[in-house]
N, C-alpha and C positions, 0 to 999 in steps of 0.2 A: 344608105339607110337614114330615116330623119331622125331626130333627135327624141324623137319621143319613143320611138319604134325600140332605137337604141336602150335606153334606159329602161324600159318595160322588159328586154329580153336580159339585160344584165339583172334585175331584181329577181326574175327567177329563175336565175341561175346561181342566184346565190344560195339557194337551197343543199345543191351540188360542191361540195367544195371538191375542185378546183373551179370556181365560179366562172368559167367562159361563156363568154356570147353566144346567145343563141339568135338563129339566123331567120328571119322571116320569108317567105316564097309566095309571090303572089300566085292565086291560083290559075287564073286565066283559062281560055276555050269559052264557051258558049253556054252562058249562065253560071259559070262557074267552074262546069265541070272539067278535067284535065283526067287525062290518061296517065294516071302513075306508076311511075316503073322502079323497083325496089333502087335504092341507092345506094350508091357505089364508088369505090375509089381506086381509079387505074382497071376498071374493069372486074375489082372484086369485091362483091356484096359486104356490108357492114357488120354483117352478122359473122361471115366468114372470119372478117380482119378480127371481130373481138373474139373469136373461137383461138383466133391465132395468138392473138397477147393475151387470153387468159391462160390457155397453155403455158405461155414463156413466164408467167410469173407465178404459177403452180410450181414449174420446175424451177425456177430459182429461189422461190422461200423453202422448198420443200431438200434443194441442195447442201443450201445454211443452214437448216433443222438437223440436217445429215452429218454434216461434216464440220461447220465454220463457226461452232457456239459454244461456249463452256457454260454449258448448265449446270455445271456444280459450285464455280466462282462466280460468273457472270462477265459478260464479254463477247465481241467476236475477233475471231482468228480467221484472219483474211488470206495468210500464207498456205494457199491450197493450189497444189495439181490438179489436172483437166480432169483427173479421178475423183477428187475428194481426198487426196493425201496430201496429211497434213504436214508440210515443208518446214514449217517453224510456229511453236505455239508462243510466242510474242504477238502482243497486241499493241497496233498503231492507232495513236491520236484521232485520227479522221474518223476511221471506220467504228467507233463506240458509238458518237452522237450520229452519225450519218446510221447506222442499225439502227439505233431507238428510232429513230422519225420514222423509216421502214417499216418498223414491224409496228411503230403504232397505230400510221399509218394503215397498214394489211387490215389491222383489229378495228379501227373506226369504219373501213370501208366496205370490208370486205369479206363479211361473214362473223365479226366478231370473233374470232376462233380464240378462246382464254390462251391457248398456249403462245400466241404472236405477244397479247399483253405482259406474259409471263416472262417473255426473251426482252424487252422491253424495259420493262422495271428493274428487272435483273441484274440488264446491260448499264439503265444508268445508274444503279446505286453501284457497280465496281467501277465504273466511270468517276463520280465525282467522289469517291473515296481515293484513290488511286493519283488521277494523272491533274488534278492541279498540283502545284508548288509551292502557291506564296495565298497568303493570308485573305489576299483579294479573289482567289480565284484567275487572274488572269495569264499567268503565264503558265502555261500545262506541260508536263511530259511529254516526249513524243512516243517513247516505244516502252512499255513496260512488259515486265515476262508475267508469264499466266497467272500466278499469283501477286501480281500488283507490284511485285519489286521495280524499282526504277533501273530502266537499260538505259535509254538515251533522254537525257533531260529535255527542259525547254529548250527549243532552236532558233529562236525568234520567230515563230510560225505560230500565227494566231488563228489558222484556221480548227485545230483541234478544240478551241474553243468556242467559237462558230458553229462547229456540227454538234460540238455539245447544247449548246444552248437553242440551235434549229429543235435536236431532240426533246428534251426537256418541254417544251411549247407544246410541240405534239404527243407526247406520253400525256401531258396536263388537261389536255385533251379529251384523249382516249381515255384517262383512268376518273376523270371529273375531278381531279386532284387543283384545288384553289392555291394550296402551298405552293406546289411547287412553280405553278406559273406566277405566282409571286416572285419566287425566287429565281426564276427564267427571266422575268423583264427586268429585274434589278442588278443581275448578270449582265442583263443584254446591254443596257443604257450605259452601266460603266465601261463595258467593255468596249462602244461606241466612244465614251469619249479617250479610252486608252490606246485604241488603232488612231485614233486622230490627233493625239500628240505627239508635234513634231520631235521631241526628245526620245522618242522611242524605237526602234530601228525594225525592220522586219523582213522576214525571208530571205534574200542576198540583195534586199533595194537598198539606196544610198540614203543616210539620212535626209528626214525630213520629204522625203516624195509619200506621193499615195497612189495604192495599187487600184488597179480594174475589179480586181476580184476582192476587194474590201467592200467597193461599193454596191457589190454583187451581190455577197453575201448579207449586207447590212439592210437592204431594200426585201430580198426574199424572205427574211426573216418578219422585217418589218409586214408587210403584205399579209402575213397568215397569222399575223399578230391583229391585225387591224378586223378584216374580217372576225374576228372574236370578242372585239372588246375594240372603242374607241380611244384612246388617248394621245392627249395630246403630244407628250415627247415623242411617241414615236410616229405618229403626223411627221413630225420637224425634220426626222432622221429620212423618212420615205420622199420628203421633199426635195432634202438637200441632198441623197443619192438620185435623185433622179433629175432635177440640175445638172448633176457634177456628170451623169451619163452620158444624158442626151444633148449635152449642149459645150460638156467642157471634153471627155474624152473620145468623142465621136468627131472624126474630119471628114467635113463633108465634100471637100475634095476628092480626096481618096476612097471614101466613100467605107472607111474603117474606122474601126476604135483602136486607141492606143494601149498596152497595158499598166502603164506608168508615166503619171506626171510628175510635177515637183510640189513642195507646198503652198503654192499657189494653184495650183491648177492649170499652170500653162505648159505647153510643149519641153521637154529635154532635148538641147541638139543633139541631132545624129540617131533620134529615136522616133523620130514623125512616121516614117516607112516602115517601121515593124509592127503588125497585128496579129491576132489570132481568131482568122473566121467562125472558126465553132464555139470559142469562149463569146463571140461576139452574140451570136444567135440565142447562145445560152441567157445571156443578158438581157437579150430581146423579149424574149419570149416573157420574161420573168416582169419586165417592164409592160407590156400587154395586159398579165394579170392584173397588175396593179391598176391598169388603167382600166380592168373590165371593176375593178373594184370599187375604184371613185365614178364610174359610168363616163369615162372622159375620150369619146368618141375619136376627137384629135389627135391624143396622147396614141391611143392603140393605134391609129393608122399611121403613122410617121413609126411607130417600133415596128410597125409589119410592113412597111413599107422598106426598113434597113436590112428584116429577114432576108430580102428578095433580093437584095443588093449582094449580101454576105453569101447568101448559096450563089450567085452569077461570078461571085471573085472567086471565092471559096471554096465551090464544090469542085473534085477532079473529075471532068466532062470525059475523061478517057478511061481510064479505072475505076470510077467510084469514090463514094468517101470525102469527107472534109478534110482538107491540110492542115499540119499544123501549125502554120506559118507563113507569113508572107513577106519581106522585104522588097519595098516599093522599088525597081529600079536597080538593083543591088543584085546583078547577075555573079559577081564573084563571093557572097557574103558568106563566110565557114559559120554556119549555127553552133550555137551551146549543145554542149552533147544533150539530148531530151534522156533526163534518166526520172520513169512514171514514179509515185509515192507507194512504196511499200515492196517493191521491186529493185533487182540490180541490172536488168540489161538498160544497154544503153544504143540510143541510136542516134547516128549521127550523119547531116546531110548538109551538103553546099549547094550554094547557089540563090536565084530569086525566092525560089519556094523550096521550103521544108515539107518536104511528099510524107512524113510521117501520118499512119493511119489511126485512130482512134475509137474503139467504142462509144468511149460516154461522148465525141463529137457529133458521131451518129444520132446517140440517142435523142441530143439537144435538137437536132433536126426534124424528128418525128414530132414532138413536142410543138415546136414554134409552125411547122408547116401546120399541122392538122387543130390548131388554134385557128388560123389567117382562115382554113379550109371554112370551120364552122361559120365565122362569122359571115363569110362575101362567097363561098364558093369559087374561090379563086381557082384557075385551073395551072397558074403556076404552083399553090400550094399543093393542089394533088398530086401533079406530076412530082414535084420533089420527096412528097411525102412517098410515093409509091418508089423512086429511087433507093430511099432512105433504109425502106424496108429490104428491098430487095438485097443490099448491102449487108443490112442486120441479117438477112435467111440464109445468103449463098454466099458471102465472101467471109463473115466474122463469126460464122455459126459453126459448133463444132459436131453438131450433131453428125455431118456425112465420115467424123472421125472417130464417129463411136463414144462421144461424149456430149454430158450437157452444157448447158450456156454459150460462152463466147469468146474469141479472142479479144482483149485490152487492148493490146498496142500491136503493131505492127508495120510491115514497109508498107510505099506507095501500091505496094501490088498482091497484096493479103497474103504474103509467104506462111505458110504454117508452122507455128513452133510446136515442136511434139511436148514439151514441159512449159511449165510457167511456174512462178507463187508467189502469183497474186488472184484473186477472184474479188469480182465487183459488188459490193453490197448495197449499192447506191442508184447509178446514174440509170443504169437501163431497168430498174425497178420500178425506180421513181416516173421516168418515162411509158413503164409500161400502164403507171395506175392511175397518171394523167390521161391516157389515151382512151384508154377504158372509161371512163368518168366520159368524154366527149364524146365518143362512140355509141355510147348507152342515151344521150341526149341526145344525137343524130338520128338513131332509130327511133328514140320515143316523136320526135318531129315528124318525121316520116310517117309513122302512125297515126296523129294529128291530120297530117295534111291528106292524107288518105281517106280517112275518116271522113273531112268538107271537102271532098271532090266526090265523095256520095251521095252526099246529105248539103244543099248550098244553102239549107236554114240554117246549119249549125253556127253559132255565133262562135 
């Protein structure tokens, strides 16, 4: 695509948030005209695919309306059975600000429906009443019981602040609320330079190193901040996480990302060989946007060029599904037992690879493939993207057990757990309304390009 082609398609895309690229098709035949045939992915019309995740995200908002909300405090309660029985009404860190984004999300995109804005605001005034601790705001509670009492304090885990403050961005958003995204970017910058001082210690890393998923979160953030409003600090902050991605925790040997350096940013021994493909794509993908956001043609091919690397290592070519893990060479290596957040089973596996199965892996894959898809028609992207699904339908779906959504976590080979309590408010939501957003642009193209294959005046 040339450079101008580029840029033309990213500026009206920005209309669409999530701003992905849109793809140009020359028309080609004989004066112009071409035989168009509706388009498709894996052999199933685009209309179809969006009939299919609008469905999936009707029955997952409409789950959490049901079952996973305290409309009377404010909150979600994530501890739910494949029913909607509610297992424990404690409320975990992550799932406050990761709901707000959700549901404000739903209200900006998707019908406005007041009731999504209402679970929203709700959620985050018992959020930032509740599970900060210290004066700054920065170290949160992690588990508080439904009335807001503190069960399990700060853990070093900075991401309950993170999803609050993702949320808080997008409620500010959604409600045209100027305060509070005041007070979201004033959050966010401190909190930037609070994960980045080495005195500080966090989740079980050793002091003074820095995580993958810091600069994960700090970049996504930063991206949907920029799209709204220029500034320069967080310019600085989307710079230097995507520096520190693409260049300090990406071996392009190995052809992975690492999840932990040191403070400097270089390699920890004995920790080169361990990655996690589906956090990797996750990253990818999120890196892409930012790059359809500066229109930086480069940046997105070299992230979507890593996609294709991470599902060729990554994906299980026999089963299905992304692994949880990989240890380069390290055929006898005992894994950390994986025990999910908010959840008590635990699963545990040796050897090279950790065959542990994931949803929110999955969903990161639908995402970044049907991104790569839009912009070049890649037919690696299809085909993974239509893997991806087919995973999310018939391996992780619980509809053929008589229930809605989907399995979390599981083995290499999608065993069924008849209970759980946990339910996802997040990844495969968030996946689904990204998808939808591109889907909805591939058809309106399609239309277009149909339209000047009848008409070859049309400019």
């Amino acid at each position: 695509m040339k450079r101008r082609e580029f840029f033309g398609a990213a500026a009206a895309a920005s209309a669409a948030l999530p701003g992905y690229l849109r793809s140009e098709r020359s028309p080609g035949g004989l004066g112009g005209q071409v035989e168009k045939k509706e388009e498709s992915l894996g052999g199933v019309p685009l209309n179809v695919l969006r009939s299919d995740f609008k469905k999936d995200l009707d029955e997952y908002a409409g789950f959490f309306l049901s079952h996973g909300i305290d409309f009377e405090r404010g909150g979600f309660m994530c501890s739910l059975d494949h029913d909607g029985t509610l297992v424990d009404t404690n409320k975990f860190h992550w799932f406050q600000g990761r709901g707000v984004w959700i549901f404000s999300h739903l209200y900006l995109h998707f019908g406005r429906n007041p009731r999504y804005l209402d679970v929203a605001r709700q959620t985050c005034d018992f959020m930032l009443r509740h599970f900060p601790e210290d004066k700054d705001k920065m170290r949160w509670a992690t588990v508080v019981a439904r009335d807001g009492t503190v069960v399990q304090g700060y853990s070093n885990d900075p991401f309950g602040c993170y999803f609050g403050i993702e949320g808080m961005f997008e409620l500010s958003a959604a409600a045209g609320d100027e305060r509070l995204f005041a007070e979201a970017l004033d959050l966010y910058l401190r909190h930037n330079r609070f994960v980045r001082d080495p005195g500080h210690v966090f989740m079980t890393y050793a002091p003074g190193t820095r995580g993958f998923n810091m600069e994960m979160a700090d970049l996504e953030i930063a991206t949907q901040v920029l799209r709204r409003k220029d500034i320069p600090e967080v310019r600085r902050i989307a710079d230097e996480c995507l520096a520190a991605i693409m260049d300090r925790f990406y071996d392009p040997e190995l052809k992975l990302f690492n999840e932990l350096l040191d403070g400097n940013l270089n390699r920890i021994p004995g920790q080169r060989t361990q990655a996690n493909p589906g956090h990797g794509v996750e990253v990818m993908w999120m890196v892409m946007d930012e790059a359809l956001r500066r229109g930086d043609t480069a940046l997105f091919d070299r992230a979507k060029d890593r996609v294709l690397d991470l599902l060729e290592i990554g994906w299980d070519h026999i089963y299905g599904g992304m692994v949880y893990g990989i240890n380069v060479g390290q055929g006898c290596f005992e894994w950390p037992a994986v025990k999910p957040a908010g959840m008590t089973v635990e699963f545990r596996e040796h050897g090279e690879v950790n065959y542990v199965k994931s949803q929110w892996s999955v969903s990161e894959v639908l995402i970044a493939t049907l991104m790569a898809y839009e912009q070049g028609r890649h037919e690696w992207a299809a085909r993974y993207f239509s893997q991806a699904k087919a995973v999310s339908d018939k391996k992780l779906s619980l509809r053929p057990h008589g229930y809605p959504l989907h399995l979390l976590f599981t083995d290499r080979v999608f065993t069924y757990q008849p209970h759980t309590m946990r339910k996802d408010n997040y990844h495969y939501m968030r996946a689904v309304m990204h998808c939808l957003a591109i889907f909805d642009r591939l058809m309106a193209k399609a239309g277009q390009d149909t339209k000047r294959a009848g008409n070859p005046q049309t400019s």
